[in-house]
C-alpha positions as CSV (number, residue, x, y, z in Angstrom):
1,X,-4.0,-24.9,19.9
2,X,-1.4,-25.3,17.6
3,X,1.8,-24.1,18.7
4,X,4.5,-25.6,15.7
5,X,5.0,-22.4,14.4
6,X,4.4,-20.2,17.9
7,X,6.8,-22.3,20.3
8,X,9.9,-21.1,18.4
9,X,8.9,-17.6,19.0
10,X,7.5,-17.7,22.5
11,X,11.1,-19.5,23.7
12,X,12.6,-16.9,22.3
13,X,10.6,-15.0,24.5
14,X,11.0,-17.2,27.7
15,X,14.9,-16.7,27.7
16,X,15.0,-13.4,26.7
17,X,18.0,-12.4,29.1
18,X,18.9,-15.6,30.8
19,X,22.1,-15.0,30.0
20,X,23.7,-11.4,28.2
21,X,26.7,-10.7,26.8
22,X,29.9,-11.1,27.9
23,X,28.1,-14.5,28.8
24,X,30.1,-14.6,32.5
25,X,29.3,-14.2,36.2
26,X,32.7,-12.6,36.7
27,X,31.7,-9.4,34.4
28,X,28.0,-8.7,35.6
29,X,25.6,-7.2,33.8
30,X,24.0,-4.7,35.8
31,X,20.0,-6.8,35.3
32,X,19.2,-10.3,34.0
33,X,15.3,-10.5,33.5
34,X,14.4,-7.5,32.1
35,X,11.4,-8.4,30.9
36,X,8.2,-10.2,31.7
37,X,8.8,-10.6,35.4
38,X,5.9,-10.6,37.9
39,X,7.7,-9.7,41.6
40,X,5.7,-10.9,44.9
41,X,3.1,-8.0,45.8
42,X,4.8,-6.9,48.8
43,X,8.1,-6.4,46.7
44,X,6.3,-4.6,44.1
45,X,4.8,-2.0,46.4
46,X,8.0,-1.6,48.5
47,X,9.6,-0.4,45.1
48,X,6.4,1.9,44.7
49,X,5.1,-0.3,41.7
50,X,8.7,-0.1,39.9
51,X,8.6,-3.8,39.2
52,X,4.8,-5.0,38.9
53,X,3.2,-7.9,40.0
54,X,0.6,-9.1,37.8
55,X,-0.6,-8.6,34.1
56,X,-3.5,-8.3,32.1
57,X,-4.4,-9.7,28.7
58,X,-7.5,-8.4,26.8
59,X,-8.4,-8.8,23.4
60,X,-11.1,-9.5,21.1
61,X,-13.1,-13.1,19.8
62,X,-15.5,-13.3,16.8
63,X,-17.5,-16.4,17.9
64,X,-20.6,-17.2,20.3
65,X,-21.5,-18.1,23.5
66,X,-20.3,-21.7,22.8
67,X,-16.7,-20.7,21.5
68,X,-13.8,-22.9,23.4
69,X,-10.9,-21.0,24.6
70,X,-7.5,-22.6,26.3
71,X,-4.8,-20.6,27.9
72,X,-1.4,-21.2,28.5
73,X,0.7,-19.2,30.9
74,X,4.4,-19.9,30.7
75,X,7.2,-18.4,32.3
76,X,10.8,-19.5,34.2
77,X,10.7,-20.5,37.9
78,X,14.9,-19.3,39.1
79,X,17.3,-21.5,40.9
80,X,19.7,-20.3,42.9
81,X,23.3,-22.1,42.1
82,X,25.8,-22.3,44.8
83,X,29.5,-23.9,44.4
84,X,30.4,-25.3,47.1
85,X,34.0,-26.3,48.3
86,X,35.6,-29.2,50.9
87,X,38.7,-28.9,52.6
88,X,39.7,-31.9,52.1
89,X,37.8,-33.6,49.7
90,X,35.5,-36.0,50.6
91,X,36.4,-39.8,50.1
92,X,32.6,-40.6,49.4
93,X,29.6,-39.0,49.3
94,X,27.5,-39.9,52.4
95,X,24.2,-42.3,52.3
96,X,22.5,-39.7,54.6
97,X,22.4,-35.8,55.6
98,X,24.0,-33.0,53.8
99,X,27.4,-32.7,54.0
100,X,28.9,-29.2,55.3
101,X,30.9,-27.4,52.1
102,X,31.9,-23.5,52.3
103,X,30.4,-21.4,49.5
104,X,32.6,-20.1,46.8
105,X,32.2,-17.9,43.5
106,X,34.2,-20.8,41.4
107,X,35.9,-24.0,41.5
108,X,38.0,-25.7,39.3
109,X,38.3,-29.3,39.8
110,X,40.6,-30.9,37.3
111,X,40.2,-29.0,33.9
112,X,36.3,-28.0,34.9
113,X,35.3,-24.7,36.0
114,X,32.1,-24.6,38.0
115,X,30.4,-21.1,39.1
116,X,27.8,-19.8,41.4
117,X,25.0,-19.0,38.7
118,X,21.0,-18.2,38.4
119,X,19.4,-21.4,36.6
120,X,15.9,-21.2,35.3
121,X,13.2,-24.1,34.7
122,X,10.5,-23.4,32.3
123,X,6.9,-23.5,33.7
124,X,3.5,-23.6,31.9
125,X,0.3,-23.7,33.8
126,X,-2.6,-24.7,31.2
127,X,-6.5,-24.2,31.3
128,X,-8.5,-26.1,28.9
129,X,-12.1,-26.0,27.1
130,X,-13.5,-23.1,28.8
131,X,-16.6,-22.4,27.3
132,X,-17.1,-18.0,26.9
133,X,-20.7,-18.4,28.4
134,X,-18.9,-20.2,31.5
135,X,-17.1,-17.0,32.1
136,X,-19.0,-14.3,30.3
137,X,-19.7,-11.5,33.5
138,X,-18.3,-14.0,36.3
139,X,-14.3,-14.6,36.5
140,X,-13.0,-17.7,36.9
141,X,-10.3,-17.8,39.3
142,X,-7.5,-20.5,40.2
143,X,-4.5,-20.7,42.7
144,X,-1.6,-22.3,41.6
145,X,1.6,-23.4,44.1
146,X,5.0,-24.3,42.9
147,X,6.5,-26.2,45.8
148,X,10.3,-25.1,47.0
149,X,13.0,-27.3,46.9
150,X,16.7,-27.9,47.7
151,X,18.9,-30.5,46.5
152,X,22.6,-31.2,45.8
153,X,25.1,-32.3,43.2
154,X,28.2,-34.2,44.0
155,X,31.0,-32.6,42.0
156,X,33.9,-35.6,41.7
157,X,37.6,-35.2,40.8
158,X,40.4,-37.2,38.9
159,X,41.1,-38.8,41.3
160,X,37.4,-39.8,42.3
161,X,37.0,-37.8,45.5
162,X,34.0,-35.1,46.3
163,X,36.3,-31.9,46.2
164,X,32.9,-30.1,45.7
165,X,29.1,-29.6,45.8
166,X,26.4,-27.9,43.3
167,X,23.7,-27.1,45.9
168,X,21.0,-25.5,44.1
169,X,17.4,-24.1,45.6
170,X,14.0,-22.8,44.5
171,X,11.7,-21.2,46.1
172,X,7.9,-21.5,46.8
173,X,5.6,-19.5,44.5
174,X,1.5,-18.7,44.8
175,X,0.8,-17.6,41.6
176,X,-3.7,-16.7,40.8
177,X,-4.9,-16.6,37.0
178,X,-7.9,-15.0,36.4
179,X,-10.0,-14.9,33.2
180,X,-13.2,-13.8,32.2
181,X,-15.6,-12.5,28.8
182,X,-17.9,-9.7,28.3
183,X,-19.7,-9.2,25.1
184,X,-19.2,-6.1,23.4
185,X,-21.2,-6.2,20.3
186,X,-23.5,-9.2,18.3
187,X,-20.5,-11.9,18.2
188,X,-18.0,-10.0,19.5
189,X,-16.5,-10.4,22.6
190,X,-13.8,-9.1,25.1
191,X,-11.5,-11.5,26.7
192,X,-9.2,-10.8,29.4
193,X,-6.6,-12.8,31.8
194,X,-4.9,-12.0,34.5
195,X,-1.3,-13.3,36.1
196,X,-0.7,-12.2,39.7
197,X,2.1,-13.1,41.8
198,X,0.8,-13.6,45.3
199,X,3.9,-15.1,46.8
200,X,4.3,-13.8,50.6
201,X,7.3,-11.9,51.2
202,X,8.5,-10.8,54.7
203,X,10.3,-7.2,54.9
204,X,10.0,-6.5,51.8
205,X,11.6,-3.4,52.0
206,X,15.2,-5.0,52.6
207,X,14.8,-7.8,50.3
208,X,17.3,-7.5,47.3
209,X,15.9,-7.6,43.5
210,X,17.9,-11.2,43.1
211,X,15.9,-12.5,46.4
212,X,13.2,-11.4,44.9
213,X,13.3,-12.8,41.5
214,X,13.8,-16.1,43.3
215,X,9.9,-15.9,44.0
216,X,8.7,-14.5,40.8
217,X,7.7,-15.6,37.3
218,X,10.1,-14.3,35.1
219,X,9.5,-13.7,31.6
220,X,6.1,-14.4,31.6
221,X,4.0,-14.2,28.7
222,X,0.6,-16.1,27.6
223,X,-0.1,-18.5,24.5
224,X,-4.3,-18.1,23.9
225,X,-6.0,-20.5,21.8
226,X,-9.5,-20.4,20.5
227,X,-11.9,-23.1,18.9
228,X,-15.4,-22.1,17.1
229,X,-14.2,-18.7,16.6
230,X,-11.8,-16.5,15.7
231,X,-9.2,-13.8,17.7
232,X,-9.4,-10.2,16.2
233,X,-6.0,-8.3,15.5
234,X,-5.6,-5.4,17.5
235,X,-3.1,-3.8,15.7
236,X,-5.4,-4.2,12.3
237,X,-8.8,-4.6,13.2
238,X,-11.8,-4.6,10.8
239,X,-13.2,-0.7,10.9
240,X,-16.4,-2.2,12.9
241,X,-14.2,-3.3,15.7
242,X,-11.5,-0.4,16.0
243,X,-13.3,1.4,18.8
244,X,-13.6,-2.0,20.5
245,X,-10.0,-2.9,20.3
246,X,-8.6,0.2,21.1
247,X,-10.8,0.0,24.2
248,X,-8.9,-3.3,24.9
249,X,-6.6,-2.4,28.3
250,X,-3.5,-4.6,28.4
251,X,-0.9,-4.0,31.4
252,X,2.8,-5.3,30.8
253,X,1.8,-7.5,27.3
254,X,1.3,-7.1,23.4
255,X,-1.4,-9.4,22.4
256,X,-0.5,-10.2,18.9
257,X,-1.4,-13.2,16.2
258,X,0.4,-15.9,16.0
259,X,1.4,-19.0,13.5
260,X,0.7,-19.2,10.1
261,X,0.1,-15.6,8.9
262,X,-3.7,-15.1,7.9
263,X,-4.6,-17.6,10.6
264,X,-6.7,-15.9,13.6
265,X,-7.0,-19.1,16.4
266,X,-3.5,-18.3,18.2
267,X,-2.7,-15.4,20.0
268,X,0.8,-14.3,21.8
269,X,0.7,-12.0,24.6
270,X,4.4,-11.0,25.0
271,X,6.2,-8.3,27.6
272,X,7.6,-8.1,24.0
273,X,6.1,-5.5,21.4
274,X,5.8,-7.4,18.7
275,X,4.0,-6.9,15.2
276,X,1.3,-10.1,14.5
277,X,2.6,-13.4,13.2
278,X,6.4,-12.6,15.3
279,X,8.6,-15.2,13.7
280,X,12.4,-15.8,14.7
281,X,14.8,-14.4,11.7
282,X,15.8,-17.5,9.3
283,X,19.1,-16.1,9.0
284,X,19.3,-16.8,12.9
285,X,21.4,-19.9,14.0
286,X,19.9,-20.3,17.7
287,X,19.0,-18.4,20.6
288,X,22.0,-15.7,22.1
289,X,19.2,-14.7,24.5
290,X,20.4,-11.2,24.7
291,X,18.0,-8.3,24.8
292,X,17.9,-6.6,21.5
293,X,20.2,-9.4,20.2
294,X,22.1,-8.3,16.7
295,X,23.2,-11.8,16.0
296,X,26.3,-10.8,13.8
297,X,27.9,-8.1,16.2
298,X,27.3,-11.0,19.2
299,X,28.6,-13.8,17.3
300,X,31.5,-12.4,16.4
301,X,32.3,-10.6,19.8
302,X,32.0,-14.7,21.0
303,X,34.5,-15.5,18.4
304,X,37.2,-13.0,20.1
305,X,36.9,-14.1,23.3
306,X,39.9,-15.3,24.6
307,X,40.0,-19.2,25.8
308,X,39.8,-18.1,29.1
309,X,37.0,-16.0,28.9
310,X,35.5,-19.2,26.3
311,X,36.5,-21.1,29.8
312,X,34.4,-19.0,32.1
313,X,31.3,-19.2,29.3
314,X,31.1,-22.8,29.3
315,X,31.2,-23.1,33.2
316,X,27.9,-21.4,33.2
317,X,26.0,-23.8,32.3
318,X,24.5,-26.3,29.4
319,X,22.6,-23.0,27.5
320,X,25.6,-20.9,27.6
321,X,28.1,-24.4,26.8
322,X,25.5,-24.9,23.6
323,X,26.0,-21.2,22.7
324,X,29.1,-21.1,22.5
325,X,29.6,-24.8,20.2
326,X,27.7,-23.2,17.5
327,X,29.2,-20.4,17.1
328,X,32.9,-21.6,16.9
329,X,31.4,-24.2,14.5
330,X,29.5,-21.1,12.2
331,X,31.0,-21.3,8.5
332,X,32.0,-19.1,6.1
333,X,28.5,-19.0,4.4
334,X,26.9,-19.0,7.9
335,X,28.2,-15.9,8.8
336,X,27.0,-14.5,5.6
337,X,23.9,-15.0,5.7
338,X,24.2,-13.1,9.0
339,X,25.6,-9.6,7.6
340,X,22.5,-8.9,6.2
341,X,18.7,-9.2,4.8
342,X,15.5,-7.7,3.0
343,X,12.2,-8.2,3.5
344,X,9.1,-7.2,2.4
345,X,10.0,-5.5,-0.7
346,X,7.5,-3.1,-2.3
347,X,7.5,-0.7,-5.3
348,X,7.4,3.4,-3.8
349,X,6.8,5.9,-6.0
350,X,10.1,8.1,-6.2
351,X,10.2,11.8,-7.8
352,X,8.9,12.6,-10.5
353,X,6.5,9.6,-10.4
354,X,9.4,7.4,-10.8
355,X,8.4,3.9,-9.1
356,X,11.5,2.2,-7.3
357,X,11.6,-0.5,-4.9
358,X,11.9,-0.1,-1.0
359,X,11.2,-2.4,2.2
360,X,9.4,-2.0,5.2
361,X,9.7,-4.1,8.8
C-alpha cells in the first residue's frame, strides 16, 4: 500500500479534535473526540447505543480469488495527565518507589506552566497478504491487547529540586477485527471489516464519558490496500456495479479512494464524509485539529490571544506548543493565501445561453 499521499490526510483524521479552540484546559470545550471513537460495549449499551462500539467497512474489489488485500486500522490510545505537586520539593528523585505528590489542575515552576491534560498515542494494528479466497464465506478474526501502563515524569526547578510530578496512565484495551469477502458478481467482490471494542468495563452505568474514552479507540478509521485488483468507488461506481455498491452497509465510516486521483488500490474509511481522493487544502499551514477547522478565522483568533492565554496554550502540550509557533511566525503572504481559494473551475451555461465560469467542491 502506498500511503505518501494518504497519510497526510488520514492524520488529519487521527487528531481531528485532540485539541479545539480556545486550545486551554481552563476554558473546556464541552467534548474532545467527536469523531471516530469506539466505547467499551458495556459503555455503549449503558448509553443505549449513543456512543457505539464497533464499525463496519464494506466496499467493493474488481479482482479474483487470488487478489491480496492489507488493512490497516489506526486510531489514538488516551493518556491520562496528572500534575502533581510536593510540599516541599523534593531534594532528589528517589532510586525506588513512587514518591507521594497531591494532584493539582496546574503548576508553575519557574516560568513553566504545566496542566492536567488528555494526551493521545497513535496506534495502527496491520494485517498483511490476505488472499480473498482465504476469507471469501469464512471471517477471519483476531484479538488484539494494548497493555496498561503508568509511569512518571520528574518536573525539576531553578534551583534543581523535584517541586513536581507528570504522572501519566493508560489503560488496557481488547480490541477484535474482523474481515471477510463474498462474491457478488463474475470478479466482483464485497469486502467488509469490522473494529469492535471489547474492553471490559465494570458499572458501566456510573462510569463518566472521559473514563470511558480512557479505554476506547478514538478517532478510528481504516487505510485498505489491494494488490491484483482494483477498489470500486462507491460514490461513482460503473452502471454495472451501482446496485452492488449501494447494497454496500457501512456503520460509523465513508469508504472513499484515496492517493493519486484516478488510482483505485487505496481506500480511506473515515468517521469523516469525505468525497474520493480527500486531500488536505495547500493553502493550509498545519494541522489546528479543530472540527470543522476554517484555518483563517482560527489563526487569527490565536493571534489575539493575550500572552497569558498564549501561556496556558503552550502548557498543554508539544501539539498545541507547535501550533501555536507557526502561527505567530505566519507572514504577510501566508495569511493570504488563507483568505481565500477556487477550485475546480468549469464553464455553466448562464441566461440566454450565455456560458460563464463557476466552481464546484
Amino acid at each position: 500500500m502506498n500511503r505518501t499521499l494518504v497519510d497526510r490526510i488520514a492524520d488529519a483524521i487521527l487528531y481531528e479534535g485532540y485539541i479545539l479552540y480556545p486550545y486551554r484546559p481552563s476554558v473546556k470545550n464541552r467534548q474532545r473526540w467527536t469523531f471516530g471513537g469506539l466505547y467499551p460495549e458495556a459503555y455503549s449499551r449503558a448509553q443505549a447505543g449513543a456512543d457505539a462500539s464497533g464499525n463496519q467497512t464494506e466496499c467493493l474489489i474488481h479482482g479474483s480469488e487470488a487478489t491480496t488485500v492489507e488493512a490497516v486500522v489506526r486510531f489514538l490510545h488516551l493518556t491520562a495527565r496528572v500534575v502533581g505537586a510536593f510540599d516541599p520539593p523534593l531534594t532528589e528523585w528517589p532510586a525506588e518507589g513512587a514518591p507521594s505528590y497531591r494532584a493539582v489542575e496546574a503548576l508553575r515552576i519557574g516560568d513553566r506552566l504545566f496542566q492536567t491534560w488528555q494526551e493521545a498515542e497513535a496506534r495502527e494494528i496491520a494485517w498483511c497478504g490476505l488472499e480473498l479466497k482465504n476469507i471469501l464465506e469464512r471471517p477471519h478474526r483476531q484479538e488484539f491487547t494494548l497493555p496498561g501502563r503508568s509511569w512518571l515524569e520528574p518536573l525539576r526547578g531553578p534551583d534543581g529540586k523535584v517541586a513536581g510530578v507528570l504522572a501519566r496512565e493508560q489503560q488496557e484495551i481488547n480490541e477484535e477485527i474482523e474481515i471477510a469477502a463474498a462474491a457478488v458478481d463474475d470478479g466482483l467482490f464485497r469486502l467488509t471489516l469490522r473494529v469492535l471494542n471489547r474492553t471490559p468495563l465494570h458499572d458501566a452505568g456510573r462510569v463518566s464519558r472521559d473514563d470511558a474514552l480512557l479505554r476506547s479507540l478514538v478517532s478510528t478509521h481504516v487505510l485498505l490496500g489491494v494488490r491484483d485488483g482494483e477498489f470500486v468507488s462507491l460514490l461513482e461506481p460503473p452502471e454495472e456495479w451501482r446496485e452492488a455498491a449501494a447494497g454496500c452497509r457501512n456503520v460509523g465510516v465513508w469508504p472513499v479512494l484515496a492517493g493519486e486521483e484516478g488510482s483505485k488500490d487505496v481506500m480511506l474509511s473515515s468517521p469523516i464524509i469525505l468525497y474520493d481522493y480527500p486531500q488536505v487544502a495547500p493553502e493550509s499551514p498545519g494541522d489546528l485539529f479543530d472540527g470543522g477547522e476554517i484555518d483563517e478565522i482560527l489563526t487569527l483568533r490565536i493571534l489575539t490571544l493575550t500572552d497569558e492565554e498564549k501561556g496556558a496554550m503552550a502548557a498543554v502540550d508539544g501539539r498545541a506548543r507547535e501550533l501555536l509557533a507557526r502561527t505567530e511566525a505566519l507572514g504577510g503572504e501566508d495569511m493570504s493565501r488563507l483568505h481565500s481559494a477556487m477550485r475546480h473551475l468549469r464553464p455553466i451555461e448562464g441566461e440566454n445561453g450565455h456560458e460563464g465560469v463557476g466552481s464546484r467542491g
